[in-house]
N, C-alpha and C positions, 0 to 999 in steps of 0.2 A: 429328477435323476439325470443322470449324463444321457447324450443323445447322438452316439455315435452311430454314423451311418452306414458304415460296412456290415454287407450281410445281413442288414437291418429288415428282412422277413423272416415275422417266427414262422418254424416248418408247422407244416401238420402235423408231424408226430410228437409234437410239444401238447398239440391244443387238449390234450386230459394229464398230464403233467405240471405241477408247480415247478420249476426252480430254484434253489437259494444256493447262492453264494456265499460261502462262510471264510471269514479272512481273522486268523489266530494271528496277532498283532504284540510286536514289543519292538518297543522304539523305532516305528516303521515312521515317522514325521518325515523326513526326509524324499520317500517314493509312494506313500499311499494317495496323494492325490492322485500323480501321474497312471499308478497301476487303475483306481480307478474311471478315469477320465477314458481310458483305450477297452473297457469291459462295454459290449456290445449289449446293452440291457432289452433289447428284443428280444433277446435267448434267457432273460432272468427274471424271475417275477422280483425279488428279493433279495439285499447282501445284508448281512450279519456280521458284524465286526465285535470280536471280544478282545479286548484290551488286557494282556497280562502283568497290570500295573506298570507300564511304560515311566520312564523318566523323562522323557522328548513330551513334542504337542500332537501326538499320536491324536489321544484324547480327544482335545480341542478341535484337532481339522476332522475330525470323524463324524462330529458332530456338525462342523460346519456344513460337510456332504450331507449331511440330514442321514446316513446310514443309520439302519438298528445299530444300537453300540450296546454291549454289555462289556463294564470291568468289574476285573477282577478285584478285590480290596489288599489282595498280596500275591505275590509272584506264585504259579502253583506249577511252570514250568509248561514246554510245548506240548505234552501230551495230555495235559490237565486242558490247558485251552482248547485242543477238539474237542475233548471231552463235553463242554461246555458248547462250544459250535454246532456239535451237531445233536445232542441233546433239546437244545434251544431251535435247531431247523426242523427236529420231528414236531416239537412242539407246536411248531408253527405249520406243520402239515406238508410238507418237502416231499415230493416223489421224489426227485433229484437231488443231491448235494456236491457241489463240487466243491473241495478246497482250493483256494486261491492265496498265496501268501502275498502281502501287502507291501514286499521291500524289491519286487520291480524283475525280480532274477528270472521268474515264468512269464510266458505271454499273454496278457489276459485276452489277445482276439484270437486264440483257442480256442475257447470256452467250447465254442460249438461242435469242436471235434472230440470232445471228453464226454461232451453231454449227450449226441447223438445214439453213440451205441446203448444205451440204457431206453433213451428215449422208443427205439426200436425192437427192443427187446433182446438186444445178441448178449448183453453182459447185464451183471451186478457190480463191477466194479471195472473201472477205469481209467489205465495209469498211463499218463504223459511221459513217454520214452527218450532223453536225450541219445540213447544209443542203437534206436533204429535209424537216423540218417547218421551213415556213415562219414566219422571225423568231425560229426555235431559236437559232442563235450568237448574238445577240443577248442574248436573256434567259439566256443562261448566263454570261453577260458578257465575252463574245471582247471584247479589244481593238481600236479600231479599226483598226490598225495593222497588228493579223493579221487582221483579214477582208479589208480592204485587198489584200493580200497574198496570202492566199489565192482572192479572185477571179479579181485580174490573172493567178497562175500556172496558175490551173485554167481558166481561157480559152486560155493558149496550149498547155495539156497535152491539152485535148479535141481541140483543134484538130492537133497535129501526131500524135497517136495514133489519131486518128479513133476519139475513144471519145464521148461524152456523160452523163459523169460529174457529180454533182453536187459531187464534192470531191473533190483526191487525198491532202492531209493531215491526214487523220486516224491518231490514234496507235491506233486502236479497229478492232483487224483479226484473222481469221482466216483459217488457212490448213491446205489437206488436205496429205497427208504426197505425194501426188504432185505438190503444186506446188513444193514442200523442194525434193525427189528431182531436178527438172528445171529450174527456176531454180538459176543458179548465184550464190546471195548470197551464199558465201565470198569471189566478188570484187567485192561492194560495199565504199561506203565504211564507215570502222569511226566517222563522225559521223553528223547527223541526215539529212544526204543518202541514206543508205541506206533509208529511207521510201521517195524516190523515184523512187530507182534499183530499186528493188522492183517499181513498177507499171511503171514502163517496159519491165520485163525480162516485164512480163504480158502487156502489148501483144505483147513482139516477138514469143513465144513461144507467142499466139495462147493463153492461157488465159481460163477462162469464171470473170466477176466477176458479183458480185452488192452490191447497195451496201443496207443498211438503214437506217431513221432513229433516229436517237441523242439523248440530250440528252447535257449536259456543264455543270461548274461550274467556271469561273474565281475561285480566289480566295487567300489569302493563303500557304497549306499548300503548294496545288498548285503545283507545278513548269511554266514556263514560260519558254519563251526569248525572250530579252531583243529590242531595236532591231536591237543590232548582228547578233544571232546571224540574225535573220530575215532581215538584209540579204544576208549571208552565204549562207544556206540556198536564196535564194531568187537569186544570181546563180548556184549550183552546179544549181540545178533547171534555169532554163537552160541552163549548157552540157553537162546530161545527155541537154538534150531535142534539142542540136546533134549529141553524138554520135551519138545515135541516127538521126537523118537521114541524114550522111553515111553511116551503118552500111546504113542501108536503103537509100540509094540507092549502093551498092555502091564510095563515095569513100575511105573508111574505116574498115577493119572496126573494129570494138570487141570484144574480148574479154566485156563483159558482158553482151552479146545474141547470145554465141556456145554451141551446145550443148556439154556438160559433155565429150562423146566429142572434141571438134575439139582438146583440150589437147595432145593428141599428135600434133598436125601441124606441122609445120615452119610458120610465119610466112608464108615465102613462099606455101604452097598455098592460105593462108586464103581470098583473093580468089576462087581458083578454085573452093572447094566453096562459098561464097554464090554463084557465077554457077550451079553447079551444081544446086545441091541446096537447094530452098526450107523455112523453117520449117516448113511443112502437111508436107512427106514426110518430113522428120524427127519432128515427131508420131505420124506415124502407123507408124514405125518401131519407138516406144517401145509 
């Protein structure tokens, strides 16, 4: 494994914790070396690389790194790839998971600021904030189009989650293996909606966030979704943030702010164990 020296002592609070690093990868040839080459592998027992049938030599040098590799045999799309990520990191017995993307835009000598608070016990989840250093997105060169966009959506996401977050999109996140175990993202979406179907599912489910400050680089290598794709991502963020309302306010259930044990209830009862039974006493069940 690579052997970089920075910060190169794992803390104590590692030492009953696994690591994995999980990198959802399409057409990352180009920057997966480098992003691997700067991850400080004292902080990781483990990276996991799933290849989303790439057309480059994604593949090829993944393998060269000796990484775990799993691909896909057909495109199943980025939220289909976590899926698969961290599926494959419980499997492998992960206290921690961090996702890392493979196209250079995050920093991977982070890691240890993402991992920390879980390691400690202050969060279950942990999100890399371009927008807690002030003029950050900016100088990494977010387009205006995605800051745009990401303002307008994380005003109405603070707002109907009651969180006050500084960002919900970021792709620079970690997560403990009891937030896996209890959010049920096998039924999110298998596109980039599943980002946000992720924190929603945090809110309903009353899990404790921690957000840190990040930089990030915008630039030719890095993978980035297009006008449309953002139009797109960002009318499904809305009616994510619809169902969740109706869900809460008992108009609608949704299936994906339902605990993982309700699958086995007939449809009809759904109603009546949300009239019954609130998220906090299911928590404190588990």
């Amino acid at each position: 494994m690579n052997t970089t020296t920075q910060n190169n002592s794992r803390p104590a609070a590692l030492a009953l914790h696994k690591v994995i690093v999980v990198m959802p990868a399409y057409n990352a040839a180009q920057t997966l070396e480098a992003t691997y080459s700067a991850i400080n592998t004292a902080w990781v027992d483990e990276i996991i690389l799933v290849d989303d049938d790439s057309r480059d030599g994604t593949l090829k040098i993944a393998e060269q790194l000796e990484l775990r590799v799993i691909r896909h045999p057909h495109n199943v799309g980025y939220g289909g790839n976590q899926k698969t990520c961290y599926r494959e990191a419980l499997r492998l017995g992960a206290d921690i998971i961090v996702m890392l993307h493979p196209d250079g835009q995050y920093d991977p000598k982070l890691l240890p600021q993402l991992i920390q608070p879980i390691a400690e016990g202050r969060a279950e989840l942990v999100l890399g904030s371009r927008f807690l250093i002030p003029g950050g997105a900016w100088r990494g060169g977010m387009p205006m189009y995605r800051w745009l966009a990401n303002r307008f959506l994380t005003f109405f996401e603070n707002l109907i989650l009651r969180q006050r977050l500084s960002e919900y999109h970021t792709g620079y996140r970690a997560y403990s293996r009891g937030f896996l175990e209890t959010v049920p993202f096998m039924r999110n979406s298998d596109g980039f909606c599943f980002d946000t179907e992720v924190l929603v599912q945090a809110a309903a489910f009353e899990q404790r966030l921690v957000e840190v400050p990040i930089t990030t680089k915008y630039f030719a290598g890095a993978s980035s979704a297009s006008l449309l794709q953002c139009l797109v991502y960002g009318v499904k963020t809305l009616l994510t943030l619809g169902k969740f309302m109706l869900h809460r306010l008992q108009l609608w259930p949704c299936r994906l702010f339902m605990p993982l044990q309700w699958d086995c209830a007939p449809r009809e009862s759904w109603r009546a164990q949300l009239q019954s039974e609130s998220i906090s006493t299911y928590r404190a069940r588990t």
